[in-house]
ROKOLTI-502468 format. One line per field, with one value per residue (C-alpha): residue in one letter; residue number from 1; x, y, z. Coordinates in steps of 0.02 Angstrom, whole numbers, always signed. Example, Ala and Ser with C-alpha at 12.3 -4.5 7.8 and 13.67 -1.06 7.14 Angstrom:
code	c(A  S) .
pos	c(1  2) .
c1	c(+615  +684) .
c2	c(-225  -53) .
c3	c(+390  +357) .
***
This chain:
code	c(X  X  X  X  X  X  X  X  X  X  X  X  X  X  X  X  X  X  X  X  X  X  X  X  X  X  X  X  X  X  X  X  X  X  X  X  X  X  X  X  X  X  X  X  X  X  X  X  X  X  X  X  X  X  X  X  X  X  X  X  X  X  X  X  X  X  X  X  X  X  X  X  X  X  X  X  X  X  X  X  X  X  X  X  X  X  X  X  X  X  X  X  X  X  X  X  X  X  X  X  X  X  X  X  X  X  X  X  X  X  X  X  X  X  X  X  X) .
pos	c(1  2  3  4  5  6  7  8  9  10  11  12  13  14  15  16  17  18  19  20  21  22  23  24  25  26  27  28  29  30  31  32  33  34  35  36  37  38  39  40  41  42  43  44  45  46  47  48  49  50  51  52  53  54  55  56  57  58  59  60  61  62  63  64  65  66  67  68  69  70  71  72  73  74  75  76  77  78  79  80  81  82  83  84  85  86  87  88  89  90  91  92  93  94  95  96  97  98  99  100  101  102  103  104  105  106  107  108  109  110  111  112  113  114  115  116  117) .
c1	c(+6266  +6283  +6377  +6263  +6359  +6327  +6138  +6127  +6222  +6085  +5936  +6017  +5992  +5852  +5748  +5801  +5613  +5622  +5796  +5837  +5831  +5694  +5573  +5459  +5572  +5606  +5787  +5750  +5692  +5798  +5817  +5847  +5960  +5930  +6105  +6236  +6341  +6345  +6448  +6415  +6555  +6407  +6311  +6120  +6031  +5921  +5759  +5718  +5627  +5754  +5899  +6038  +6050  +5971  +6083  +5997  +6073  +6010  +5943  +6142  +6207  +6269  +6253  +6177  +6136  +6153  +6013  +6038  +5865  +5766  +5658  +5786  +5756  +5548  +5468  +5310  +5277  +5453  +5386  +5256  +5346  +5502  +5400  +5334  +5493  +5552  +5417  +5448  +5623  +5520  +5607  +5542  +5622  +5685  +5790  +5844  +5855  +5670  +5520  +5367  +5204  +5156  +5309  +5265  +5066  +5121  +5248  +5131  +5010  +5141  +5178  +5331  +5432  +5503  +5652  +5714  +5889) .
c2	c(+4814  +4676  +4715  +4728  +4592  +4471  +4523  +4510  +4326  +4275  +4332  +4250  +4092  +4112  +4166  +4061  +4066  +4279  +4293  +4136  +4129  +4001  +4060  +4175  +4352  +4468  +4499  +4672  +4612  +4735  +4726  +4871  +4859  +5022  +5067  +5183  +5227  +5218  +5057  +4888  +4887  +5007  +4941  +4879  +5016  +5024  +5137  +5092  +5266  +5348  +5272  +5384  +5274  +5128  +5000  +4922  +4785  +4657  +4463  +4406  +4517  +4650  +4838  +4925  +5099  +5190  +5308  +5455  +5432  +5589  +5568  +5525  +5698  +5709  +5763  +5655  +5527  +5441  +5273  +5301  +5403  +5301  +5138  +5241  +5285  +5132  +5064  +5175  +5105  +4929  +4858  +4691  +4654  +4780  +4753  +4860  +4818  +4874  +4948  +5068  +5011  +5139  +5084  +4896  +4931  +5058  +4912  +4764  +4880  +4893  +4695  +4721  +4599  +4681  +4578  +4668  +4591) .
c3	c(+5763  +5608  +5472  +5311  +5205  +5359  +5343  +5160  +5167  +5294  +5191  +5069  +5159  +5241  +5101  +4945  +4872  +4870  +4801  +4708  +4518  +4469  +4617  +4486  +4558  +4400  +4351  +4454  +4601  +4746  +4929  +5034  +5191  +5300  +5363  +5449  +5316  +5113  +5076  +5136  +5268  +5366  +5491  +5493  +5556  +5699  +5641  +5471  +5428  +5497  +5425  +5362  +5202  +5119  +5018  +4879  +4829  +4669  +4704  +4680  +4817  +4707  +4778  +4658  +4737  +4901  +4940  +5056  +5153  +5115  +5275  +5403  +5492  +5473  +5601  +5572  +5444  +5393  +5429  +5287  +5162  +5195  +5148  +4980  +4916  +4952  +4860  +4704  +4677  +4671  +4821  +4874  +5038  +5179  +5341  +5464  +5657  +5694  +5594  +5676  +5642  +5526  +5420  +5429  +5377  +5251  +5181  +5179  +5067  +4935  +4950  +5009  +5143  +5331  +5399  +5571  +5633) .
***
């Protein structure tokens, strides 16, 4: 599994227009990185709705919150509730090592970008 900050460094690369300064993204633009554990030594996780955490970090790279994933142990339906509360703390970009469909659809409603790595 990647470690988050080599994930975040890469988005940060690949993805200058989403994240850079002058590219029309508001000062509270986020990106969520679904991972293992709370701190961005963790890994990238594997299942994005099922993540144990999400790291949201701000368009300079700065962790600014780490989520305990309220629908990591659903039964049915974390793809698409995981994508709405995502989508309340007006994230704009998500990665995590592979999405279900539901998520994806449910993500692309609310305008906002799936990276898997």
């Amino acid at each position: 599994m990647k470690k988050i900050v080599i994930i975040f460094l890469m988005i940060l690369v690949s993805y200058p227009v989403m994240v850079s300064a002058g590219a029309g993204c508001s000062e509270d633009t986020k990106i969520a990185v679904a991972a293992t554990g709370q701190t961005v030594e963790a890994s990238v996780s594997n299942m994005a709705a099922k993540s144990p955490y999400y790291l949201i970090f701000n368009k300079k790279g700065e962790l600014i919150e780490a989520i305990d994933n309220p629908y990591k142990n659903a039964l049915r339906g974390a793809g698409f509730s995981a994508a709405n509360f995502l989508a309340q703390k007006n994230v704009a970009i998500i990665v995590a090592g592979s999405f279900g469909l539901k998520m994806i659809n449910t993500l692309k409603s609310r305008g906002i970008t799936d990276l898997e790595f």
